[in-house]
C-alpha positions in Angstrom: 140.2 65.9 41.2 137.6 68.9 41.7 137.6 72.1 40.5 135.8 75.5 41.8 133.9 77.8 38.8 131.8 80.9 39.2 128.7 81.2 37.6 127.6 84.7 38.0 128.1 85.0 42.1 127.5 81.5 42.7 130.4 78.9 43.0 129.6 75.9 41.5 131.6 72.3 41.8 132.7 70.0 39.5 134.0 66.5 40.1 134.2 63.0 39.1 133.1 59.3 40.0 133.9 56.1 38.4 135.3 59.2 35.5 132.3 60.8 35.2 131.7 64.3 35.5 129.2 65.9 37.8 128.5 69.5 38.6 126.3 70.8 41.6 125.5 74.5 42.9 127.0 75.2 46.2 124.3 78.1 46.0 126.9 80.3 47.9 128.8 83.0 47.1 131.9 82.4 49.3 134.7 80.3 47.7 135.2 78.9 51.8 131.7 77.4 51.3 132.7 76.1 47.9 135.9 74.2 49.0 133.8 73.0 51.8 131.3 71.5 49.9 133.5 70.0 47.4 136.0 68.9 50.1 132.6 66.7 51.3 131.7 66.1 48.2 134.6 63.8 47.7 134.9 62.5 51.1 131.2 60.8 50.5 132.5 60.0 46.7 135.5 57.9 48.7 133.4 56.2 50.8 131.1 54.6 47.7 128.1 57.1 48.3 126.8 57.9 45.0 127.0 62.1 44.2 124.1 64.5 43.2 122.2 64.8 45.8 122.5 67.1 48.8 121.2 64.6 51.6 121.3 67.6 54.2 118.1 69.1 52.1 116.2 66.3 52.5 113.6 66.2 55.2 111.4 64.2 57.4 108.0 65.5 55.0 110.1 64.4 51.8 110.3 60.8 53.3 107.0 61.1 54.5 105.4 61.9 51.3 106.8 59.0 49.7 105.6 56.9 52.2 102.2 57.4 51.7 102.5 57.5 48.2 103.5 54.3 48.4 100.8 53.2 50.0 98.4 54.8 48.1 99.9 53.6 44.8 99.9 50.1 46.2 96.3 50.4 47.4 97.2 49.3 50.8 94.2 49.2 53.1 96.3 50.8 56.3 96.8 54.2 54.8 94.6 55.5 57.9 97.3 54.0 60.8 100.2 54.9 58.4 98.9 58.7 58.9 98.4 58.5 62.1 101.8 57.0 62.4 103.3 59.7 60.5 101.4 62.7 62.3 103.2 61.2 66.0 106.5 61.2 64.3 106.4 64.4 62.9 106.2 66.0 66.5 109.5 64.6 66.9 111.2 65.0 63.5 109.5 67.8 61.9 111.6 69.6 59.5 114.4 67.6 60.4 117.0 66.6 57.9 117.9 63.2 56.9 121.4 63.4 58.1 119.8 64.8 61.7 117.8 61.5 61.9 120.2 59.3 63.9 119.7 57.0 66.5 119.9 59.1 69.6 117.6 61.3 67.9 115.1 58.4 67.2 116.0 57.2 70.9 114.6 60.6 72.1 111.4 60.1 69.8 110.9 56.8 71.7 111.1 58.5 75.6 108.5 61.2 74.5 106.3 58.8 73.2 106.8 56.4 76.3 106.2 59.8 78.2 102.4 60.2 76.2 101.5 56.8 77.9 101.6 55.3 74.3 101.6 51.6 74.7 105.0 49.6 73.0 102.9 48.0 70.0 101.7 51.2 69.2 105.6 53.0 69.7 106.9 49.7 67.4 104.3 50.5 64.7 105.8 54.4 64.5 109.2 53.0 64.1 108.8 50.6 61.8 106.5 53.7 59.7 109.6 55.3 60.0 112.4 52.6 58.9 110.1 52.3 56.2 110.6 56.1 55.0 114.3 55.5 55.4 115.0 52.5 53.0 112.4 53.6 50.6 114.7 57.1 50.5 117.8 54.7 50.4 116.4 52.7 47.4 115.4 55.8 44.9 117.6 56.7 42.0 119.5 58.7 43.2 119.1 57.6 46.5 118.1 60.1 48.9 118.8 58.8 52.4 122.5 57.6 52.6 122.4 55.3 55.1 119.8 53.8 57.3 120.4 54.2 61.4 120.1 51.4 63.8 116.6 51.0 65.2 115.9 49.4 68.3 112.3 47.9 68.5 110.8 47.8 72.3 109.3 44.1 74.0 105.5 43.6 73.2 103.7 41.9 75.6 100.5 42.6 74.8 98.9 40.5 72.8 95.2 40.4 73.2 93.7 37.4 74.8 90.2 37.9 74.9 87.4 34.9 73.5 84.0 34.3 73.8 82.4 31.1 75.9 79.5 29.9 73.8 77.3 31.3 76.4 78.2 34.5 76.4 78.4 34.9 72.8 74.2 33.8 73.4 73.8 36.2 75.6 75.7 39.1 73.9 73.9 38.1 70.4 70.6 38.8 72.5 71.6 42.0 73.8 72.2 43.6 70.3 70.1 45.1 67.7 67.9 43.1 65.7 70.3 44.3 62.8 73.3 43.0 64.1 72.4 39.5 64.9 73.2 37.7 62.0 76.2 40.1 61.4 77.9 39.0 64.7 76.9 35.4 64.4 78.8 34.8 61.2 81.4 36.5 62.4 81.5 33.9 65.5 81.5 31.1 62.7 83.4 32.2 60.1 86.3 34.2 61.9 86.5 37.0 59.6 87.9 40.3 59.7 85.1 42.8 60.7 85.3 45.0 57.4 85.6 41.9 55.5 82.2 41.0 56.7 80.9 44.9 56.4 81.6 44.4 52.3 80.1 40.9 51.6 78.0 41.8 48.7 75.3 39.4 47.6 77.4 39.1 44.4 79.7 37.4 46.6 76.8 34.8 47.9 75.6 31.5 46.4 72.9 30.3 48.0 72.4 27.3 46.1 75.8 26.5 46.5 75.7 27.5 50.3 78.9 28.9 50.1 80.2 33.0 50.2 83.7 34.2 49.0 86.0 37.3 49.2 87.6 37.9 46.4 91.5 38.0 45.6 92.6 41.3 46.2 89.4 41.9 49.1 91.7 40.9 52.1 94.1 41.9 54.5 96.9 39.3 53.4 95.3 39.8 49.7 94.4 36.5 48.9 90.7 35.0 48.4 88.5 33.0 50.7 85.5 30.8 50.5 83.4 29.6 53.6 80.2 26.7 53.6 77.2 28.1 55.3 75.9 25.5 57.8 72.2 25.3 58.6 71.9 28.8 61.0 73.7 30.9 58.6 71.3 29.7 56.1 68.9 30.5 57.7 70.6 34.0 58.4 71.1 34.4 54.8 67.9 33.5 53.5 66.0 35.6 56.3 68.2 38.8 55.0 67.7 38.4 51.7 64.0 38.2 52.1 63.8 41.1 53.9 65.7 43.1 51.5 63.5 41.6 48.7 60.7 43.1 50.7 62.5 46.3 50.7 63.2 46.6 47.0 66.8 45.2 47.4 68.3 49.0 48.2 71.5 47.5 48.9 73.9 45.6 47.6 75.5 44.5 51.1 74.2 41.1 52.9 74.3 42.7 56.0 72.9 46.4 55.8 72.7 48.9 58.5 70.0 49.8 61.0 67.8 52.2 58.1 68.8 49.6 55.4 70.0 52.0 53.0 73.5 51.0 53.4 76.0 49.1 54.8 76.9 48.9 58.3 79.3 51.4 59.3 79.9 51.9 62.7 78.3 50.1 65.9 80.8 51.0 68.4 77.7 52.2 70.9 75.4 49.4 70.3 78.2 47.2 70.6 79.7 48.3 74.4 75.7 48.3 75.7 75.2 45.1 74.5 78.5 43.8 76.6 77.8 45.6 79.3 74.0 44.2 79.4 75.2 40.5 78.9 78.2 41.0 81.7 80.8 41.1 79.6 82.6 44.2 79.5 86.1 45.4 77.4 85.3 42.9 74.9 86.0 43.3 71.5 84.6 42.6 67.9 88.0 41.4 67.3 87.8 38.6 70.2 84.8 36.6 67.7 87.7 36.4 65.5 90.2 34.2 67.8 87.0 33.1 69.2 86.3 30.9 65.4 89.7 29.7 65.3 89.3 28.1 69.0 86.7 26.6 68.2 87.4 25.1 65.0 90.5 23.7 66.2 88.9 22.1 69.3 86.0 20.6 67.0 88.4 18.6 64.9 89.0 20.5 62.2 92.8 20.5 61.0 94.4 23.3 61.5 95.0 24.2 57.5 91.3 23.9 56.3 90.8 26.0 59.4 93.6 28.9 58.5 91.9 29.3 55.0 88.5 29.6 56.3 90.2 32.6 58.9 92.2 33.9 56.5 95.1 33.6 58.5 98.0 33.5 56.5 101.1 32.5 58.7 101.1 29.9 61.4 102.8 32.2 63.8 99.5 34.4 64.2 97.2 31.8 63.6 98.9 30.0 66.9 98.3 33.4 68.8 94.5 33.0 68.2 94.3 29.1 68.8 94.1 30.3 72.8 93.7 28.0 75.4 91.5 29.0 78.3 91.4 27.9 82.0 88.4 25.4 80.9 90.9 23.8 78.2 93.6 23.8 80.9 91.0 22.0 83.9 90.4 19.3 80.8 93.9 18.7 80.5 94.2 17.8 83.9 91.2 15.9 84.7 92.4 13.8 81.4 95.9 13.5 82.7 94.1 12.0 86.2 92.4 9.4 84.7 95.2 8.2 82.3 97.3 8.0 85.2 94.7 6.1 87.3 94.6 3.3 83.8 98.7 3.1 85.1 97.3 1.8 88.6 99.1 -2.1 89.3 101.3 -1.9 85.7 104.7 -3.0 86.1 107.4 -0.3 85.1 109.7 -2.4 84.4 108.5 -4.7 81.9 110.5 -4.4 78.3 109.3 -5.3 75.3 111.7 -6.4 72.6 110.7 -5.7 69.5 112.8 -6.8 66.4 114.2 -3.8 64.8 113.5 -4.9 61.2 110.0 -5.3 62.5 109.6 -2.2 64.1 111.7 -0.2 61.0 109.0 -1.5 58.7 106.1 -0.5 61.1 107.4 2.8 61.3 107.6 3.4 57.8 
């Protein structure tokens, strides 16, 4: 059992788990409070939560700090989005103590933010930045979140569909600055990530070879990547390199910015003119991505060789980018009719009999 002791004017518990002893202020001075305290103390002790620490002083910026210094200890390259995430949940849950962070509470968080006009991917992200600061709490020693509430996730359905025809990739590479040419046009081949192609360093670049890599560690899903320059971005390769031979090679990056002196940083304005002049507006950078992986799958190239040159490490997302457009579906059809019209005076109901040791040993 527990026991009450003063120390000075402050009571102070003691009590015992698994027969260990533990003692914890009450940082009171009223023996009610005391009793009180214990009394809780040894409820949580009875239902297997571990004593020591006062889960009612932890808050929402204690979780949120260790959040991020996760991230930041584990180098992960979403630390921006994980702030932002954190900033919209701390309008909500600012100051708020763990045990206050139930589901109704969390509910309430979800109708403000459907109230901002936030979009449900964007909600999901914020809740899943927050179950995150719950179980990281609930894993410490001593754990610091008791118990991890229910969190309800809302329906995406927005999954962006966008690609480029090969004509209007033409006529959107024409639009843009000299500069951004061959940046945009290996990122129509290749399929990478549009940072991933902001840091390819000549180091990363045989030419001889005709091949550039990304290192282990360089991408999103943390694994390497090597892709075979055909003949144009060769030629795209070659042409930059001369260029910043010319110049005294000032930077390290394949494809530097407008002045040269460093790598490309931001084109968001050059970018939306150049749509708008090719007649192609609300596209994306993103959209060259699933773009590549269209068109690799519909120029016969299997589907894994294809993944490794995307980087796309599930098949799940890769089968979100594989898109099929109202083109693919008009092929489908017209290749449908003319099976159909091969079908034209063949009798249905002729059976062949095959043996079926003959057929078990042709389909083996």
């Amino acid at each position: 059992m527990g026991s009450l002791y003063l120390r000075g004017n402050t009571w102070w518990i003691k009590f015992y788990r698994n027969g260990k002893c533990f003692r914890e202020s009450t940082e009171s001075t009223k023996k009610m409070v005391a009793k009180k305290v214990l009394a809780r103390k040894e409820g949580d002790i009875a239902k297997g939560k571990i004593p020591g620490v006062r889960f009612d002083k932890v808050t929402f910026e204690d979780l949120a700090d260790s959040f991020l210094k996760d991230y930041k200890i584990n180098q992960k390259k979403s630390l921006v989005k994980a702030q932002r995430s954190v900033n919209h949940l701390k309008k909500s849950f600012e100051r708020v103590n763990v045990p206050q962070i139930t589901t109704p509470k969390i509910n309430e968080f979800i109708e403000s933010r459907i109230n901002d006009g936030a979009a449900n991917a964007t909600i999901n992200r914020e809740l899943a930045a927050l179950k995150r600061m719950l179980n990281l709490g609930a894993q410490q020693t001593p754990p610091i979140v008791d118990r991890v509430p229910h969190i309800s996730m809302l329906e995406e359905n927005n999954v962006r569909k966008g690609f480029f025809d090969h004509d209007e990739f033409l006529a959107l590479r024409d639009a843009l600055p000299e500069y951004l040419k061959g940046f945009v046009t290996f990122g129509y081949k290749s399929g990478w990530r549009v940072n991933e192609i902001k840091t390819l360093t000549w180091s990363n670049v045989d030419l001889q070879k005709r091949i550039a890599w990304l290192e282990i560690g360089m991408t999103k899903n943390k694994e390497g990547r090597t892709i075979y320059l055909d003949d144009e971005l060769m030629e795209i390769f070659n042409t930059q390199r001369n260029l910043q031979k010319r110049g005294g090679l000032i930077v390290p990056y394949v494809f530097p910015n407008r002045k040269g002196d460093d790598g490309i940083k931001v084109f968001r304005r050059a970018w939306k003119t150049a749509c708008t002049k090719a007649g192609i507006p609300n596209r994306i950078f993103h959209d060259l991505r699933r773009t590549a992986v269209r068109n690799m799958v519909r120029s016969g190239i299997p589907e894994r060789v294809a993944m490794m040159i995307s980087g796309h490490k599930t098949r799940s997302v890769f089968e979100r980018y594989n898109i099929v457009s109202e083109g693919d579906l008009m092929i489908a059809a017209k290749k449908q009719e003319a099976y159909l019209k091969t079908q034209v005076g063949t009798n249905p109901g002729t059976v062949v009999e095959i043996p079926i040791k003959k057929a078990f040993s042709e389909n083996r």
